[in-house]
DOZA-866487 format. One record per residue: x, y, z of N, C-alpha, C, CB in turn. Coordinates in pm, whole numbers, plus 50000, padded with zeros to 5 digits. Each point is the difference from the previous one (the first is absolute). Glycine has a CB too. Layout:
<nodes>
+-------+-------+-------+-------+-------+-------+-------+-------+-------+-------+-------+-------+
:  n.px :  n.py :  n.pz : ca.px : ca.py : ca.pz :  c.px :  c.py :  c.pz : cb.px : cb.py : cb.pz :
+-------+-------+-------+-------+-------+-------+-------+-------+-------+-------+-------+-------+
:     X :     Y :     Z :     X :     Y :     Z :     X :     Y :     Z :     X :     Y :     Z :
...
+-------+-------+-------+-------+-------+-------+-------+-------+-------+-------+-------+-------+
</nodes>
This chain:
<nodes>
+-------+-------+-------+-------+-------+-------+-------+-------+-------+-------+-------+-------+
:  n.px :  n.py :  n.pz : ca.px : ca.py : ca.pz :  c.px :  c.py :  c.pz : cb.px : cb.py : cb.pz :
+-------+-------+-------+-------+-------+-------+-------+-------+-------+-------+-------+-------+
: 48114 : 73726 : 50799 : 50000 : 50049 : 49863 : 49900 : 50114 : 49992 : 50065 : 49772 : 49907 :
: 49951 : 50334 : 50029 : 49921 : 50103 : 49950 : 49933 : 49971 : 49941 : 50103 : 50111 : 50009 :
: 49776 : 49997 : 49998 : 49872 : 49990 : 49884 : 50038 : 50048 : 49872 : 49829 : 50041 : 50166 :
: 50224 : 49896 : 49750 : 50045 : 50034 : 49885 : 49870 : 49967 : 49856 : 50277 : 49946 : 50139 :
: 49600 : 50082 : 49910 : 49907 : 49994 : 49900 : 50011 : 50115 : 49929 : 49860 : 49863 : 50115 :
: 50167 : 50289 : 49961 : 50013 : 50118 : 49890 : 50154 : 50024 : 49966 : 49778 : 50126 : 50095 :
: 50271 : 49798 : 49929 : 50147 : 49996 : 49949 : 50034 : 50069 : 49872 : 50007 : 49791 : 50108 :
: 50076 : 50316 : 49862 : 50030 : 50024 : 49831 : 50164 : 49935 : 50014 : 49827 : 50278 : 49918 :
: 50139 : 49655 : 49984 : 50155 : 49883 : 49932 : 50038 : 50094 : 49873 : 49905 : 49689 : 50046 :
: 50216 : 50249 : 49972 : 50073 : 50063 : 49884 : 50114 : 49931 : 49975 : 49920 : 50209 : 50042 :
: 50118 : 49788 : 49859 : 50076 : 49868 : 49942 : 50158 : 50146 : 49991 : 49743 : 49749 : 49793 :
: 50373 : 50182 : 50190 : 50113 : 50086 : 49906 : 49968 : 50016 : 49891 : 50158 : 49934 : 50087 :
: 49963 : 50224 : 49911 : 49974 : 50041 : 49833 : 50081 : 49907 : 49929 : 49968 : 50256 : 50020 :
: 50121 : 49644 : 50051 : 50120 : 49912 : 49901 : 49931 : 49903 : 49988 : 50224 : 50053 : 50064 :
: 49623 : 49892 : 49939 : 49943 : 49872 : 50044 : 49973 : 49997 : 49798 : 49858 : 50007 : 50356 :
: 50196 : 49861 : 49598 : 49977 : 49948 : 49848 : 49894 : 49958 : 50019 : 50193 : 49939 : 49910 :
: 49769 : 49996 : 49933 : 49908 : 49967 : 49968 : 49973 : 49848 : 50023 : 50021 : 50198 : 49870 :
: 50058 : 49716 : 50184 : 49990 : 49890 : 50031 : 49932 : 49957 : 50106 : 50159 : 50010 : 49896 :
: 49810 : 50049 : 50202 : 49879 : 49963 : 50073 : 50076 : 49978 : 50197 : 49846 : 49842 : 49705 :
: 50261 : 50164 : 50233 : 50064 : 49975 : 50124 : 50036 : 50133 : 50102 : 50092 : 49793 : 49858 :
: 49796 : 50245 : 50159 : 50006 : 50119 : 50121 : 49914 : 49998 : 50133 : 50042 : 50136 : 49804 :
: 50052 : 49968 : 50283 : 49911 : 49995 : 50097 : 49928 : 50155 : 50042 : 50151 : 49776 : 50072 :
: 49747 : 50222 : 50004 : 49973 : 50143 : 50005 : 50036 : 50013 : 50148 : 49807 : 50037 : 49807 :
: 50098 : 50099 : 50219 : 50083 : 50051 : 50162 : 49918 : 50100 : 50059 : 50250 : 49980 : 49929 :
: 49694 : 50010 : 50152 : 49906 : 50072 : 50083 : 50022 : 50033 : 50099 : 49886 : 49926 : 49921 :
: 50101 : 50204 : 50128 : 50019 : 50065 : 50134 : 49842 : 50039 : 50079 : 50254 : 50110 : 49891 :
: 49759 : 49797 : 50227 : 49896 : 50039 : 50041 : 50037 : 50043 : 50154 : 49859 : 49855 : 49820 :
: 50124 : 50252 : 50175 : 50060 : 50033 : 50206 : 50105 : 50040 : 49955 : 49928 : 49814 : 50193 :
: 50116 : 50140 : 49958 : 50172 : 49929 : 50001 : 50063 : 49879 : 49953 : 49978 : 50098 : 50168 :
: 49898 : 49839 : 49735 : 50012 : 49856 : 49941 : 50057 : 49982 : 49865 : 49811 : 49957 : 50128 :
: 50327 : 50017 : 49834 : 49994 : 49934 : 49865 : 49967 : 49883 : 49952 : 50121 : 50119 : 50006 :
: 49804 : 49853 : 49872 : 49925 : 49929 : 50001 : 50095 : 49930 : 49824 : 49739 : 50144 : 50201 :
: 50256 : 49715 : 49766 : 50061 : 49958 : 49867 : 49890 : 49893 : 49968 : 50279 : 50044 : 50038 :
: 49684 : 49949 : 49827 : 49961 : 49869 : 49985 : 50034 : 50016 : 49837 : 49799 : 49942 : 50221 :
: 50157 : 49906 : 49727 : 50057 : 49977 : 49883 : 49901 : 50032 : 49909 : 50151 : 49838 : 50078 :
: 49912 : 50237 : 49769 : 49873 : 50081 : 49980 : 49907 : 49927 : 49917 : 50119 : 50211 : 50018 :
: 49904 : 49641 : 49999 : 49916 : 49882 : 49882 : 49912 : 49933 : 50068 : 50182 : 49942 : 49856 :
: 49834 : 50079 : 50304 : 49898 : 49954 : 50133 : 49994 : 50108 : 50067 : 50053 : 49772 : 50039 :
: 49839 : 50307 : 49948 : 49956 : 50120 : 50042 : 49928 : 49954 : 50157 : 49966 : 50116 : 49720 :
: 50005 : 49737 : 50242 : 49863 : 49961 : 50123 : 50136 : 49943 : 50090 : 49692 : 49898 : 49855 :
: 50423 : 50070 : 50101 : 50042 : 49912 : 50089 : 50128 : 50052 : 50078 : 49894 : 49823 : 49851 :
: 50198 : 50083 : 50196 : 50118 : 50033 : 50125 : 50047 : 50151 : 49992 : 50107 : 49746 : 49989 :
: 49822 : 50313 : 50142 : 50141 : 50181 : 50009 : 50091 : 50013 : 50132 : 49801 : 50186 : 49888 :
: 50305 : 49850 : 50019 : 50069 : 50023 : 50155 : 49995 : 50130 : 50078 : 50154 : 49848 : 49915 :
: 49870 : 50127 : 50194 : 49991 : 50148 : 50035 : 50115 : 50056 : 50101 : 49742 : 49968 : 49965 :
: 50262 : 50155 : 50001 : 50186 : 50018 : 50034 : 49946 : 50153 : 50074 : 50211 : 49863 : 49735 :
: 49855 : 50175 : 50406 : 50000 : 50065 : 50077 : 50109 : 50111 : 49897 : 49921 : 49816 : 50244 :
: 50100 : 50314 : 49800 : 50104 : 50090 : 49961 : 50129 : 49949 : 50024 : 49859 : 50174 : 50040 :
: 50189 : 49759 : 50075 : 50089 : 49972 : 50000 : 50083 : 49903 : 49910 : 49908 : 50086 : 50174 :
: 49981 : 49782 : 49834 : 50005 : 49902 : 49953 : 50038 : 50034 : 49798 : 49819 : 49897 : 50262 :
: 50067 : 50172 : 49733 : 50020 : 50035 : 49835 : 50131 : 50040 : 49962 : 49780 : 50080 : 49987 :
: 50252 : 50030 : 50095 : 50143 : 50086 : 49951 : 50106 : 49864 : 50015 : 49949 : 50300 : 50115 :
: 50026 : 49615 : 49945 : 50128 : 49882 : 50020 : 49932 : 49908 : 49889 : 50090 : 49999 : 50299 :
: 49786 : 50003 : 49598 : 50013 : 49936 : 49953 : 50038 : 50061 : 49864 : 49882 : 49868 : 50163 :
: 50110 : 50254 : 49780 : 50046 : 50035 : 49912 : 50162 : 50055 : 50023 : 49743 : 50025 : 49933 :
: 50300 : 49983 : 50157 : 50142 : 49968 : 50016 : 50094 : 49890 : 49969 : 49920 : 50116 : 50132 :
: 50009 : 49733 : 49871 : 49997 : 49923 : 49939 : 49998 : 49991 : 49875 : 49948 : 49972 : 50160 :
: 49942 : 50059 : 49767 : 49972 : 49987 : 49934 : 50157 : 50093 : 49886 : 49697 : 49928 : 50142 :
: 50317 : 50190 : 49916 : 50057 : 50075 : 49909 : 50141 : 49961 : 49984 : 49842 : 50171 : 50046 :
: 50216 : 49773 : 50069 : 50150 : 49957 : 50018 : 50010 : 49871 : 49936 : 50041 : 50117 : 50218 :
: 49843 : 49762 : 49736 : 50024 : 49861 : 49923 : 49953 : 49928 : 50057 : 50164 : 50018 : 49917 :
: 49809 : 50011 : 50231 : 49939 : 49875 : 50079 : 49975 : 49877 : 49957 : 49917 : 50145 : 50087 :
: 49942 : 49906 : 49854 : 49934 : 49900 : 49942 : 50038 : 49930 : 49846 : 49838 : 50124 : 50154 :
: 50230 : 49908 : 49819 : 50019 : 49986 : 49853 : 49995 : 49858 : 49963 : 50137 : 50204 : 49989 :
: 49845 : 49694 : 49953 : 49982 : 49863 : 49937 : 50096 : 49984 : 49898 : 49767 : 49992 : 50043 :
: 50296 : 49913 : 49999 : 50091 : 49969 : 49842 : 49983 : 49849 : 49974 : 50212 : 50185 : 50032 :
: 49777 : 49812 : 49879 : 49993 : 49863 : 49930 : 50121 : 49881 : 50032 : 49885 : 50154 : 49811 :
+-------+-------+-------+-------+-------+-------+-------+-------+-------+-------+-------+-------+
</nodes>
């Protein structure tokens, strides 16, 4: 894991007011996620490759949850 103490996070511009966001830090070649209500706690960290396959995911439904 990277030294992500000078990390600058940044949340989306689509992120509401409900609390449910995450931010996103680039450090290196490191992408970096954590949740933006546990700043101290779990980040993942996603190589270039890795990222672009996860917002590929992300954009096609992958993940999507349905009730």
């Amino acid at each position: 894991m990277p030294d992500l103490s000078r990390a600058v996070w940044r949340k989306s511009s689509r992120s509401g007011g409900n609390g449910a966001c995450v931010e996103v830090a680039v450090v290196g070649d490191i992408i970096a996620v954590r949740d933006s209500k546990k700043p101290r706690g779990a980040v993942l960290a996603f190589g270039s490759g890795g990222w672009h396959a996860f917002l590929g995911g992300v954009k096609s439904g992958k993940f999507e949850v349905t009730a």
